[in-house]
C-alpha positions as CSV (number, residue, x, y, z in Angstrom):
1,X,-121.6,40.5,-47.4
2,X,-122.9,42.2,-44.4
3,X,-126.0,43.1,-44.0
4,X,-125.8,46.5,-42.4
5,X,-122.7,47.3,-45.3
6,X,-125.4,46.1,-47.9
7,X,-128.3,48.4,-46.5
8,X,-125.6,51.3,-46.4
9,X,-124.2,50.9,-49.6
10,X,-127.8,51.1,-51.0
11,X,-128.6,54.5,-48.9
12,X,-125.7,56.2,-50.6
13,X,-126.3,55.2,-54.0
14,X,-130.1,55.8,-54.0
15,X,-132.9,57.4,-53.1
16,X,-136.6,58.5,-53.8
17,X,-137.2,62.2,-55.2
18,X,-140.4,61.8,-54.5
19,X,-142.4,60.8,-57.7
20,X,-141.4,57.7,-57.7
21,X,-138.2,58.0,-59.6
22,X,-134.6,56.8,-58.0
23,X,-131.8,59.2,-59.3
24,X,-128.2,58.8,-58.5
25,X,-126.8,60.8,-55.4
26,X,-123.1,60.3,-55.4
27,X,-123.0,63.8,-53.2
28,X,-124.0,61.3,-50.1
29,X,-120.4,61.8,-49.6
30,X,-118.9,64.4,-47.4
31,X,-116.4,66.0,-49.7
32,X,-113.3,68.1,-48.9
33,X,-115.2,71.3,-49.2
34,X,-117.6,69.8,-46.4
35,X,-115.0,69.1,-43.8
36,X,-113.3,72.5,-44.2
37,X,-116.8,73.8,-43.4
38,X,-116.9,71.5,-40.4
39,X,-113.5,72.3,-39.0
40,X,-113.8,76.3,-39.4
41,X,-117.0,76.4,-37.3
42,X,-115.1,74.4,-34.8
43,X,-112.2,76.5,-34.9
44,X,-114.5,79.8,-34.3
45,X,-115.8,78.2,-31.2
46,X,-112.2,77.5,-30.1
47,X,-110.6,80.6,-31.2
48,X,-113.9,82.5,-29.1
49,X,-112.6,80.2,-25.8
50,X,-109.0,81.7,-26.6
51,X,-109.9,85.3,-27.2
52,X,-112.2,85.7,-23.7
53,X,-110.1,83.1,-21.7
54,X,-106.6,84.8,-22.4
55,X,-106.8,88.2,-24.4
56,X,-109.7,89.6,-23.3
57,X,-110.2,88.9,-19.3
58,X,-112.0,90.6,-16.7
59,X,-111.4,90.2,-13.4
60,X,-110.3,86.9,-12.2
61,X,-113.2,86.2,-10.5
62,X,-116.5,83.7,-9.8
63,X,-118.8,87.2,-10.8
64,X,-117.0,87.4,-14.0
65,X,-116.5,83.6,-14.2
66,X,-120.3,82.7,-14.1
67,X,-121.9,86.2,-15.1
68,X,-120.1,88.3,-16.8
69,X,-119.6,91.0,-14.2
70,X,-123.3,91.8,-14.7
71,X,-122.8,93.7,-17.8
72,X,-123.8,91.2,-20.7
73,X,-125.8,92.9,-23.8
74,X,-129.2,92.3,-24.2
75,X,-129.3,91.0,-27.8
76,X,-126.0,88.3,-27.4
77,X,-128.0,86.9,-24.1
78,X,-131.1,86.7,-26.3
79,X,-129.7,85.1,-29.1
80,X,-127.6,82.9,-26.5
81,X,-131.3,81.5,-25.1
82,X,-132.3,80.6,-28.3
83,X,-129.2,78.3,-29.5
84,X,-129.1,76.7,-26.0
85,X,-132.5,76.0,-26.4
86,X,-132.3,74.3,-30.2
87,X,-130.0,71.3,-29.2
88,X,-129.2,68.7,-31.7
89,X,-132.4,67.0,-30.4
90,X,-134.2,69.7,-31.9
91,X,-132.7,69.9,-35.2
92,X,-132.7,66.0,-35.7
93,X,-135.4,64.3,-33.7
94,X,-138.6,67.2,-34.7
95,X,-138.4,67.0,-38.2
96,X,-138.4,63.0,-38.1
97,X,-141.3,63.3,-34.8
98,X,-143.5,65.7,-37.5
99,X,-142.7,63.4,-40.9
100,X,-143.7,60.0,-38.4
101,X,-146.6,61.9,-36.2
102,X,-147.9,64.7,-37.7
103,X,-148.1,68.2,-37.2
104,X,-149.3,68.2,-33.2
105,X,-145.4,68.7,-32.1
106,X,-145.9,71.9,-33.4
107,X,-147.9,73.2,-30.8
108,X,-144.8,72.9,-29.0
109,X,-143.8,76.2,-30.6
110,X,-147.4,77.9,-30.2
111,X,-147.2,77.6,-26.4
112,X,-144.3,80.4,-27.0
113,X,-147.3,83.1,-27.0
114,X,-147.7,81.7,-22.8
115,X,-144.3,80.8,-21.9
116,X,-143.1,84.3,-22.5
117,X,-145.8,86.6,-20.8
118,X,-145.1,84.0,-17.9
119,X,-141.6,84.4,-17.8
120,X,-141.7,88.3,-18.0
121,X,-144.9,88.9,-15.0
122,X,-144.6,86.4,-12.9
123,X,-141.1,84.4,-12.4
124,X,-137.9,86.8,-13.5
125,X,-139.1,90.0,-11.9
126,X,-138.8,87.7,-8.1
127,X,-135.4,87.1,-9.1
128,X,-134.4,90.8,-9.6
129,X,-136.4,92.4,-7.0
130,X,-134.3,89.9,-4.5
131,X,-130.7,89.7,-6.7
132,X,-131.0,86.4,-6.9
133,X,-128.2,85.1,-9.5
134,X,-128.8,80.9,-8.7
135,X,-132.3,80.4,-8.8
136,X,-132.4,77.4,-6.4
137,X,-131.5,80.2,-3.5
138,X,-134.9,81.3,-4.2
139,X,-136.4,78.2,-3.1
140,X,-134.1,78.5,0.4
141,X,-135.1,82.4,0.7
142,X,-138.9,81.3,0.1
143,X,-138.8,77.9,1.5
144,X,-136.2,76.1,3.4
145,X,-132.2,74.7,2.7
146,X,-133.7,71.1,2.0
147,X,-136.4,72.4,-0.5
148,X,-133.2,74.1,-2.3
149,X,-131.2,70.8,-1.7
150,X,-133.8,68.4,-3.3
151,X,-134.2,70.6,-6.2
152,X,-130.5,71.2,-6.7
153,X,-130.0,67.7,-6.9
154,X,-132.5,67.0,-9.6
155,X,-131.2,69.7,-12.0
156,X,-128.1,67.9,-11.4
157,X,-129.0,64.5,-11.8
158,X,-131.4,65.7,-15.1
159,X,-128.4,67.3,-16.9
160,X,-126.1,64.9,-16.3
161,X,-128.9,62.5,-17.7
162,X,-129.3,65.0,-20.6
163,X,-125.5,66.3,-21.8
164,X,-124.5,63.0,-22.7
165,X,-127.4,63.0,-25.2
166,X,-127.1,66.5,-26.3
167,X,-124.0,65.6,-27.9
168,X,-123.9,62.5,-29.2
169,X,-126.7,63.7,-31.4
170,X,-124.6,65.3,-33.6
171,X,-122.0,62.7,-33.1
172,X,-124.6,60.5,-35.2
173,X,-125.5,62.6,-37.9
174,X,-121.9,63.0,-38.5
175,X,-121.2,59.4,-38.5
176,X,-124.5,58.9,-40.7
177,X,-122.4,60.9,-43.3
178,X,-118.8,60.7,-43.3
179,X,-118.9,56.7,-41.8
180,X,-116.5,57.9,-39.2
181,X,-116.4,55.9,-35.5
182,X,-119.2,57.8,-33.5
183,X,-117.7,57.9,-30.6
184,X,-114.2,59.2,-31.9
185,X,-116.0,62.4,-33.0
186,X,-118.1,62.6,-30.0
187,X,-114.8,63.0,-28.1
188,X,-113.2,65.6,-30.4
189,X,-115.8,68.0,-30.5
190,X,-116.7,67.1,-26.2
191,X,-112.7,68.3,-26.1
192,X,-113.4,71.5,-28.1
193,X,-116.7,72.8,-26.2
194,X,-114.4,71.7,-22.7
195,X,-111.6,74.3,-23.9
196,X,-113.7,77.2,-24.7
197,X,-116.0,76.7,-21.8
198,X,-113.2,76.2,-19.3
199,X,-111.4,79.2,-20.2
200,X,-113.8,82.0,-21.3
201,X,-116.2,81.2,-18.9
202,X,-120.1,82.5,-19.6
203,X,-118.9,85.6,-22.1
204,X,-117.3,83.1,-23.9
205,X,-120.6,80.3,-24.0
206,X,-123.0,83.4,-25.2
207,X,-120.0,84.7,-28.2
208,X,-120.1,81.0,-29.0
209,X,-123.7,81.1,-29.3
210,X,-124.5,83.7,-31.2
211,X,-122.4,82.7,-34.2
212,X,-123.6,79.0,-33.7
213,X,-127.2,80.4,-33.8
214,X,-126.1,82.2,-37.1
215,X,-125.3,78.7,-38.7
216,X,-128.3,77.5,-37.4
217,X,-130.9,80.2,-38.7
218,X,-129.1,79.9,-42.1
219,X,-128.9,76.0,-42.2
220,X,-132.5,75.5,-40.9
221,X,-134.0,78.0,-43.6
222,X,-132.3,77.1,-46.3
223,X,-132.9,73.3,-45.9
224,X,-137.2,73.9,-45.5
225,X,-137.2,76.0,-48.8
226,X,-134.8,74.1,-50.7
227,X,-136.6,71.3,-50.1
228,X,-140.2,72.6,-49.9
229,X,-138.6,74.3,-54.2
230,X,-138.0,70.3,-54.8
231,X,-140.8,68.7,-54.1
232,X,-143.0,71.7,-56.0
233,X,-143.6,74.3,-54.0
234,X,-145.4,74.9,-50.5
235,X,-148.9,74.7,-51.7
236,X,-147.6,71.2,-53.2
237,X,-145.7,70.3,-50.2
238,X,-149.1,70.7,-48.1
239,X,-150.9,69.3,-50.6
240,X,-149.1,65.8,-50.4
241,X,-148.6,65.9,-46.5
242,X,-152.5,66.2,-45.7
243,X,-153.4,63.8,-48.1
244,X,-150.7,62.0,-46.0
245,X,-153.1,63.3,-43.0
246,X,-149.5,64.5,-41.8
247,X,-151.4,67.9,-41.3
248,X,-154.3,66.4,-38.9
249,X,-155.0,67.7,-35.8
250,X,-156.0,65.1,-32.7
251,X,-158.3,67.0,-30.2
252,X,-158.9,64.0,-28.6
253,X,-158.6,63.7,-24.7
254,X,-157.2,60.5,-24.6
255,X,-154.4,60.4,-22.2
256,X,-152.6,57.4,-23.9
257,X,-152.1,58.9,-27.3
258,X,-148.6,59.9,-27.9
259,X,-149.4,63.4,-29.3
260,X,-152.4,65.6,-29.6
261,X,-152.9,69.7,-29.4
262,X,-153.3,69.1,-25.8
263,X,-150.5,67.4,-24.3
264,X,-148.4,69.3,-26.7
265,X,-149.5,72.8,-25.8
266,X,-149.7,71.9,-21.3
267,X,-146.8,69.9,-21.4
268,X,-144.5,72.6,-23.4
269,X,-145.6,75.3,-21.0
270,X,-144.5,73.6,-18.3
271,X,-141.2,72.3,-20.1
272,X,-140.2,75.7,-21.4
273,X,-141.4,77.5,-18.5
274,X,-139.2,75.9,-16.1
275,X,-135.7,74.8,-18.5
276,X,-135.9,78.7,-19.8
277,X,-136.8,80.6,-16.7
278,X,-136.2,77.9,-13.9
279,X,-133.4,76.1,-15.0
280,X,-130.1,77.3,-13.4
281,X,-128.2,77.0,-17.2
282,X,-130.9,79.9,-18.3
283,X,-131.3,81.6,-15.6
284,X,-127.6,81.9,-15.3
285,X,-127.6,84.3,-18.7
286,X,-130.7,86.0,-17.9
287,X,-129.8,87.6,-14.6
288,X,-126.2,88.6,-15.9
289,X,-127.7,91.2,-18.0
290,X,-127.7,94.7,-15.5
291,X,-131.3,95.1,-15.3
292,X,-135.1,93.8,-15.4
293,X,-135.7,95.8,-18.3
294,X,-132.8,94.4,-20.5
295,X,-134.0,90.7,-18.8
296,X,-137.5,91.5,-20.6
297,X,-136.3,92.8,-23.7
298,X,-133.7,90.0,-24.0
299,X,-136.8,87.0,-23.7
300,X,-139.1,89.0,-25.8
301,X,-136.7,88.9,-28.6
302,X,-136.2,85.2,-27.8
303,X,-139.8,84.2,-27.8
304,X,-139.4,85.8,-31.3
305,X,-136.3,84.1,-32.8
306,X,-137.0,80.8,-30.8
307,X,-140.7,80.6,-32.8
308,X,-138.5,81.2,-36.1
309,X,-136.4,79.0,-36.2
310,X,-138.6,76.1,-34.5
311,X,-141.2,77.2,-37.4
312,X,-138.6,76.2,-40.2
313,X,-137.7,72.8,-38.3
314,X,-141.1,71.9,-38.0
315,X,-142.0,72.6,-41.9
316,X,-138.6,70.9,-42.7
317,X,-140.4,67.6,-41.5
318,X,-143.3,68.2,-43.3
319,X,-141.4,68.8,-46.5
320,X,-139.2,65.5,-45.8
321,X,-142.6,63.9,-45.7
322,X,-143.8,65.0,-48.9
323,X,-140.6,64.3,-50.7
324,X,-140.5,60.8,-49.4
325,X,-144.7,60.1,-49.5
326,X,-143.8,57.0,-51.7
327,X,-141.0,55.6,-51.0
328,X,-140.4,55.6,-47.3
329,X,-136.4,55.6,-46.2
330,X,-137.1,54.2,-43.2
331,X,-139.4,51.1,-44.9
332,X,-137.1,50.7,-47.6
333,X,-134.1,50.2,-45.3
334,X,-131.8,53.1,-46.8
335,X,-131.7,54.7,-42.8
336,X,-131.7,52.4,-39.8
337,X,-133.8,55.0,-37.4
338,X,-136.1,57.7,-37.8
339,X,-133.3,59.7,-36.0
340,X,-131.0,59.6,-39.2
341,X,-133.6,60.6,-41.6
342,X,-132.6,64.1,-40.9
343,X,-129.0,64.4,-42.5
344,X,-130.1,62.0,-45.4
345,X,-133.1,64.0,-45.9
346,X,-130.2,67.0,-46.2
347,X,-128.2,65.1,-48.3
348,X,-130.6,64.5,-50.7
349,X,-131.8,68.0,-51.4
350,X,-128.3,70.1,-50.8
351,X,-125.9,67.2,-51.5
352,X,-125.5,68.9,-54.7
353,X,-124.3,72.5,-53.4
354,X,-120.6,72.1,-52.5
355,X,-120.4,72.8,-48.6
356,X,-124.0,72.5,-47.5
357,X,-123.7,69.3,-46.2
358,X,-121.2,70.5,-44.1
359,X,-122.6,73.9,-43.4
360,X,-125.7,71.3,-41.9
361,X,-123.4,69.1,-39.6
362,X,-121.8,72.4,-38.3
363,X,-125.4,73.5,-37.7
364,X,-126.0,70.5,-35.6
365,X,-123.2,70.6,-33.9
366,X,-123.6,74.0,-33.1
367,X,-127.1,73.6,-31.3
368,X,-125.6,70.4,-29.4
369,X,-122.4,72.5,-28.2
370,X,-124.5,75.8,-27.3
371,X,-126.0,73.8,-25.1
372,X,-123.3,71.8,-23.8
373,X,-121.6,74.7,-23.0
374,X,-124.0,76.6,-21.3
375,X,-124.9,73.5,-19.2
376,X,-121.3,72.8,-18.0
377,X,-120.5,76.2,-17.0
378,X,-124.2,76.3,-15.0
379,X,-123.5,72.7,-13.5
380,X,-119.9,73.9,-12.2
381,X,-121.2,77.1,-10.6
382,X,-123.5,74.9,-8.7
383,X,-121.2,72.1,-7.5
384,X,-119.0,74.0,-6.5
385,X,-121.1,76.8,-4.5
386,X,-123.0,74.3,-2.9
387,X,-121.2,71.4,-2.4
388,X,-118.0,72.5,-2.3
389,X,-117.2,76.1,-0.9
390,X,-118.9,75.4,2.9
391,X,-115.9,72.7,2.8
392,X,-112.8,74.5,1.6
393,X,-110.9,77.9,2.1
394,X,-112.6,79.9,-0.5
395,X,-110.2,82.2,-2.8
396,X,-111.5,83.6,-6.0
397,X,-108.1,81.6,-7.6
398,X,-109.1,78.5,-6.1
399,X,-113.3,78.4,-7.1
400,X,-112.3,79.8,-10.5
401,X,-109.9,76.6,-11.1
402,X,-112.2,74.4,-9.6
403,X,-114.9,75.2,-11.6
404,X,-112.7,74.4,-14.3
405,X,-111.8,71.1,-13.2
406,X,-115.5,70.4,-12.7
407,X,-116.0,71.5,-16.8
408,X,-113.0,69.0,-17.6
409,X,-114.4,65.8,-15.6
410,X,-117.9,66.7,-17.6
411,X,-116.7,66.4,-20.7
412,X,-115.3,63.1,-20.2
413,X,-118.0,61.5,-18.7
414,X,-120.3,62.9,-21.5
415,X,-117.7,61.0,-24.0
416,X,-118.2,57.8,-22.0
417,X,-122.0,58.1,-21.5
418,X,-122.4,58.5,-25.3
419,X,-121.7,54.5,-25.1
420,X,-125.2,54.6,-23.8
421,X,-127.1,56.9,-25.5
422,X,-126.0,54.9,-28.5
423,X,-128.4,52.1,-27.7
424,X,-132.1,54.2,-27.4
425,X,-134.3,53.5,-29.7
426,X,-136.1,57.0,-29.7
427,X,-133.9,60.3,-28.8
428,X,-136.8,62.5,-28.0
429,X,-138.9,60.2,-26.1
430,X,-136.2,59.6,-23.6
431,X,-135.3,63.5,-23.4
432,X,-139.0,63.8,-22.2
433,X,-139.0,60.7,-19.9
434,X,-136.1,62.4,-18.4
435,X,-137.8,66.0,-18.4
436,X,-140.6,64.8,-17.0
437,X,-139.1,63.4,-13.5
438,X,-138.4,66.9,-13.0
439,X,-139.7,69.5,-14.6
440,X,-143.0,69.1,-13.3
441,X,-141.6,69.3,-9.9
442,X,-139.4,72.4,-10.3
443,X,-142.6,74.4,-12.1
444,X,-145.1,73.5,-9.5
445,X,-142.5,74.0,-6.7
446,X,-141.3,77.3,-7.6
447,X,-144.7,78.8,-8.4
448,X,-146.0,77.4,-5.3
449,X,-143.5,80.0,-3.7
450,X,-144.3,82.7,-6.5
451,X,-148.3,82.5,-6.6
452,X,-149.0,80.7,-3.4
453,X,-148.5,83.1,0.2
454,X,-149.5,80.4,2.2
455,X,-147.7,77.9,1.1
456,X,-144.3,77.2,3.3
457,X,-141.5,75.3,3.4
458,X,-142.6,72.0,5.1
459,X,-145.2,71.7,2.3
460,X,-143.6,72.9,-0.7
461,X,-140.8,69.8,0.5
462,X,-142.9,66.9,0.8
463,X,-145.4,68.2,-2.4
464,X,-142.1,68.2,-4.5
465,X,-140.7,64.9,-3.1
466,X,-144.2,63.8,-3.7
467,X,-144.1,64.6,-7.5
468,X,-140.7,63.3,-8.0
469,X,-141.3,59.7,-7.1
470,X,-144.2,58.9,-8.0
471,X,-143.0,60.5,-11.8
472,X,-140.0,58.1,-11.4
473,X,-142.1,55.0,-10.8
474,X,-143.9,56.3,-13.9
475,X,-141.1,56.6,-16.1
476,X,-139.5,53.8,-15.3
477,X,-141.9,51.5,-15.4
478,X,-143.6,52.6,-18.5
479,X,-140.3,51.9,-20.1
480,X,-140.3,49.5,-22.8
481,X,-144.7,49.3,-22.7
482,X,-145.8,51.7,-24.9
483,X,-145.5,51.6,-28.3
484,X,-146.8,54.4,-31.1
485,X,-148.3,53.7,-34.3
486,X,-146.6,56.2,-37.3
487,X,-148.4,57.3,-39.4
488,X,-149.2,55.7,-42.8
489,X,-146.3,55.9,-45.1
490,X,-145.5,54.1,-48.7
491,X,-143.2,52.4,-50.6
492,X,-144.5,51.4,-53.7
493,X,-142.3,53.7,-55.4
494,X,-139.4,52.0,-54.5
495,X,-137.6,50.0,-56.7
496,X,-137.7,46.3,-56.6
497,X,-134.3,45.8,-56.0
498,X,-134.1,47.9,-53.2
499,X,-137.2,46.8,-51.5
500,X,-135.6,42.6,-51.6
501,X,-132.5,43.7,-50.4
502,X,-134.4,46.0,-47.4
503,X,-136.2,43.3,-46.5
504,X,-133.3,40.5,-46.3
505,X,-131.0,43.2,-44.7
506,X,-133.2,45.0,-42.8
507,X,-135.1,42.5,-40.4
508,X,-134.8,44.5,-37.4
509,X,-136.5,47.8,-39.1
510,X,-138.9,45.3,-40.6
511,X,-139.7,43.6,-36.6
512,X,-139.8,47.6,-35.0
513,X,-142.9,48.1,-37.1
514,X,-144.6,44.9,-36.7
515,X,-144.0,45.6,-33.4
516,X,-145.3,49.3,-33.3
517,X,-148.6,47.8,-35.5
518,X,-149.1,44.9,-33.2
519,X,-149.5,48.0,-29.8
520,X,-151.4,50.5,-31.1
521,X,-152.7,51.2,-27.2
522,X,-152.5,49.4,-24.6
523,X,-155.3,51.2,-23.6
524,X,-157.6,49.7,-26.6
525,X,-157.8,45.8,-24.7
526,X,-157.3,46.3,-21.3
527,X,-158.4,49.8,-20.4
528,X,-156.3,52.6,-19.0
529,X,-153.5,51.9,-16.8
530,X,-151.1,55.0,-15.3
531,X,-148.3,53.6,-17.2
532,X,-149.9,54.0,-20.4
533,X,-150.0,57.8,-20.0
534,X,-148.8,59.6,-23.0
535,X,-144.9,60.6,-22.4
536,X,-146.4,64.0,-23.4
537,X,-148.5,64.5,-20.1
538,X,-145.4,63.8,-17.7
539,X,-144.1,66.9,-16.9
540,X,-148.1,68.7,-16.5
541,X,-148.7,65.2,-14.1
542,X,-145.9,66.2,-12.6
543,X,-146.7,69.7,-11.5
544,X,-150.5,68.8,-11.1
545,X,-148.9,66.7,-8.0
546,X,-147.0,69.2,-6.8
547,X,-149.9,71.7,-6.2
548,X,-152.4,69.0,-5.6
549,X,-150.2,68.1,-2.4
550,X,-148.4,71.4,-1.3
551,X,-151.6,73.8,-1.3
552,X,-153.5,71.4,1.2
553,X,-150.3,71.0,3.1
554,X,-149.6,74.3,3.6
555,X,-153.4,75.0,5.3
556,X,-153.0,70.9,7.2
557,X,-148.7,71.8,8.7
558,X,-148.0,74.2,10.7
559,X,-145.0,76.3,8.8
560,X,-141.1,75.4,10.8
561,X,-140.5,77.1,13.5
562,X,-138.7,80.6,12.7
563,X,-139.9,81.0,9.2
564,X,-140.2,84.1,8.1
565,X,-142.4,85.4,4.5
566,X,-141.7,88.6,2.6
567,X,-144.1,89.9,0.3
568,X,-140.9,90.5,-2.2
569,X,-140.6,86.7,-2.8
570,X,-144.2,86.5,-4.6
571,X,-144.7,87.0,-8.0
572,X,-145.6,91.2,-8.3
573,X,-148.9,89.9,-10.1
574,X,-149.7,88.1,-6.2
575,X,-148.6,90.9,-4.2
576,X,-151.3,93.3,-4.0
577,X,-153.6,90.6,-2.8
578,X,-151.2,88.9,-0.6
579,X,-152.7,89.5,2.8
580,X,-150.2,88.2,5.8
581,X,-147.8,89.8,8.0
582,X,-144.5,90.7,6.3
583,X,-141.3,90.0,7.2
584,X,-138.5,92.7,8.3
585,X,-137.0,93.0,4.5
586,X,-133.9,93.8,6.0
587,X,-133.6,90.0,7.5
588,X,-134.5,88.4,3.9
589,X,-131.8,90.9,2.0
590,X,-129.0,90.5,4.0
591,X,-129.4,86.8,3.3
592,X,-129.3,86.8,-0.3
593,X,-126.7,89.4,-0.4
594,X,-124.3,87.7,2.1
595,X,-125.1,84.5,-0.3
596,X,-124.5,86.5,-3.5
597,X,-121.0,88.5,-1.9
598,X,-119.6,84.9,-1.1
């Protein structure tokens, strides 16, 4: 027999409750009742795209298209921030990084109490004060056309890098439980978030949101405590996962470890910073609400609802950790990857409850399509505004069905790229290999021009070009060199059985650890080497480039010839110590408003 059919046969019959005793799970089995759960949420999301793309339009324009007309709710725009932000990454790939590394991804989460005071005093308030819709205009306003270009570019290049993998997550937990062909679900539910995202347009992305973000907060939740109610209790489920020493925090400065309090907490402030309040796809939502004051409201209650949920995926891996202390799925060969643990994990503890498994998959499903969504319709605005419109008549009739085209021929490529996500090893290490080319870059380049007066456009270009290569040589050749330890983990509850048949079946599993034991560090023989660098400190290398080159710049160039500053595009926390002549206001408005009118 097969050796992969042997291994999956054994998952679905089997499986550690956590005391050493292996009960039958014949619920391992999506059931009717879990694939009605499935379809409705997917026909919600449709019959959302329906309602705002034919019943209930606005104008029939790019305003309405990409922002709403201006006049989106604070509390749907909220809620929309926080589903885009909890892809199917999040839901699958943290719990299994907490139950193999610890507890140090959670200070992912705590860096919420910087990003947010950050976001609300230093970078939205510059795109009000200027009506600024498309954030990358700032850097033209504030810099120069090829500062915008370069950046532009990148947040291109990073989400096409990205969508593909936002939704084949999902696509994998689903396969993990119904044995369906990965990529034949990848392109039914790429089709679905296509339709409502081509014809509802942004009202339709944050509607879709909101009741995706329902399904999430209930899903989440009820998964930790379920769970934490199985294995004892919280006090027991702590008990067994620092015993575990899954509850250890590393403090140590060593720039080769994968994750410590450090690199976590930096690196997060940067990431978040710049995907929630400099990314295009955010940024987008935020400024459609009508004013600053909604904008601030809206990311308070965020900050708040992002920390939740993120709170309940992180104890969800702790919880998996102390239901499976002794008898490790991933050792024992009942899941291929740490990646799957999640929905067997789920399985396991709501298999029993008619629906939950499905209520689960819809869950992450609904993170990966939030996403998607908002990403698409973003992506489209920007293609077509910059790379198409100085080319073609422009008619509101003609951008709007562009942009739709656009939408269509992303969806499609996302169904063929999943052919290639299929084959990476670890989901969220490559997310933040491919975070880190540019994140760094668009945080230090923007608050160069937000906190920086005499910084200028010649500098900000080369400190960003700069940061984005020498990140990419980084990456790429760091690829495929570092391997990280787990954490210890047991199987000596296991039955015998099992553990034979693991161990014929399972040889590649059994070679990924050798491997991971056999590299601690490359830093532990032959002393540290750039590429060893933690993928953790990319994007704060990243932006430590960016400022380590531009500020000097801007004091060693002389700014181009023409440029022009206004005291409007700093950060109002800079402004009363700014100290340069300003710029006729006028001049700097008319520009953003002849940009914005077009």
């Amino acid at each position: 027999m097969n050796a992969s059919i042997i291994t999956s046969t054994m998952a679905s019959a089997v499986v550690s409750n956590g005391s050493g005793v292996i009960s039958d799970i014949s619920q391992f089995v999506f059931n009717s009742v879990d694939y009605s759960v499935f379809v409705f949420m997917l026909c919600i999301s449709a019959g959302i795209g329906v309602y705002f793309g034919f019943f209930a339009k606005g104008e029939d324009t790019t305003e309405e298209y990409l922002h709403g007309g201006k006049q989106m709710k604070t509390l749907p725009i909220a809620i929309s921030l926080v589903a885009s932000q909890l892809s199917g990454i999040s839901i699958m790939t943290i719990p299994a990084e907490m139950y193999s590394y610890g507890i140090n991804w959670f200070f992912n989460v705590v860096s919420m109490v910087i990003i947010i005071p950050i976001l609300l005093w230093v970078v939205i308030p510059v795109f009000y004060n200027n009506n600024i819709s498309n954030c990358y205009e700032y850097l033209e306003v504030r810099f120069n056309r090829k500062t915008r270009e370069l950046q532009t570019i990148a947040f291109m290049v990073t989400l096409f890098l990205m969508l593909p993998v936002f939704i084949f997550i999902p696509a994998l937990a689903f396969s993990q439980v119904t044995g369906i062909n990965i990529h034949l679900i990848n392109g039914v539910v790429c089709a679905i978030c296509v339709f409502y995202t081509m014809f509802g347009g942004i009202k339709a992305v944050v509607w879709t949101d909101v009741v995706q973000a329902a399904i999430m907060v209930m899903s989440v939740t009820l998964v930790g405590v379920l769970g934490a109610i199985k294995v004892g209790g919280v006090t027991e489920v702590f008990r067994i996962a620092g015993e575990g020493q899954r509850l250890n925090v590393n403090l140590e400065f060593d720039a080769t470890t994968r994750s410590t309090f450090w690199n976590n907490f930096i690196s997060s402030t940067i990431m978040w910073t710049s995907y929630v309040g400099l990314n295009q796809s955010c940024v987008q939502r935020i400024v459609s609400l009508p004013s600053l004051k909604h904008a601030r409201r809206s990311l308070i209650i965020f900050g708040f609802g992002f920390v939740m949920i993120m709170f309940f995926n992180c104890f969800t891996g702790i919880v998996m950790y102390a239901r499976y202390h002794d008898c490790d799925p991933l050792e024992a060969g009942f899941v291929s990857k740490a990646d799957k643990l999640m929905p067997f994990f789920v399985q396991d503890v709501v298999g029993h409850l008619k629906g939950m498994p499905g209520v689960f998959i819809s869950c992450v499903f609904s993170a990966a399509l939030s996403t998607m969504s908002a990403g698409m319709n973003s992506l489209a605005g920007i293609v077509y505004f910059d790379y198409i419109k100085p080319h073609i008549k422009h008619t509101e009739r003609r951008a709007n069905l562009t942009m739709k085209t656009l939408v269509l021929l992303t969806g499609l490529y996302c169904i063929l790229a999943g052919t290639v996500v299929e084959k990476f090893s670890s989901i969220l290490q490559i997310v933040y290999s491919i975070g880190g080319v540019t994140f760094g870059s668009v945080f230090g380049v923007f608050l160069l021009g937000m906190l920086v007066p005499k910084a200028h456009g010649r500098a900000a270009f080369w400190a960003a070009i700069s940061s984005m290569l020498v990140m990419v040589y980084i990456v790429g050749a760091s690829q495929g060199r570092n391997h990280y330890e787990t954490l210890p983990s047991s199987v000596e509850s296991c039955p015998v059985l099992n553990m034979t048949s693991a161990r014929l079946t399972s040889p590649l599993v059994a070679m990924s650890h050798q491997q991971d034991s056999d590299s601690l560090s490359p830093a532990t023989d032959k002393g540290f080497h750039i590429l060893d660098l933690s993928f953790n400190w990319y994007s704060t290398l990243g932006a430590i480039i960016v400022f380590a080159v531009g500020i000097p710049l801007s004091y060693i160039l002389s700014p181009e010839k023409g440029a022009k500053f206004d005291v409007k595009l700093l950060s109002p926390i800079i402004q009363p110590f700014a100290n340069y002549e300003l710029a006729q206001t006028e001049e700097v408005l008319e520009v953003i408003t002849a940009k914005t009118k077009s």
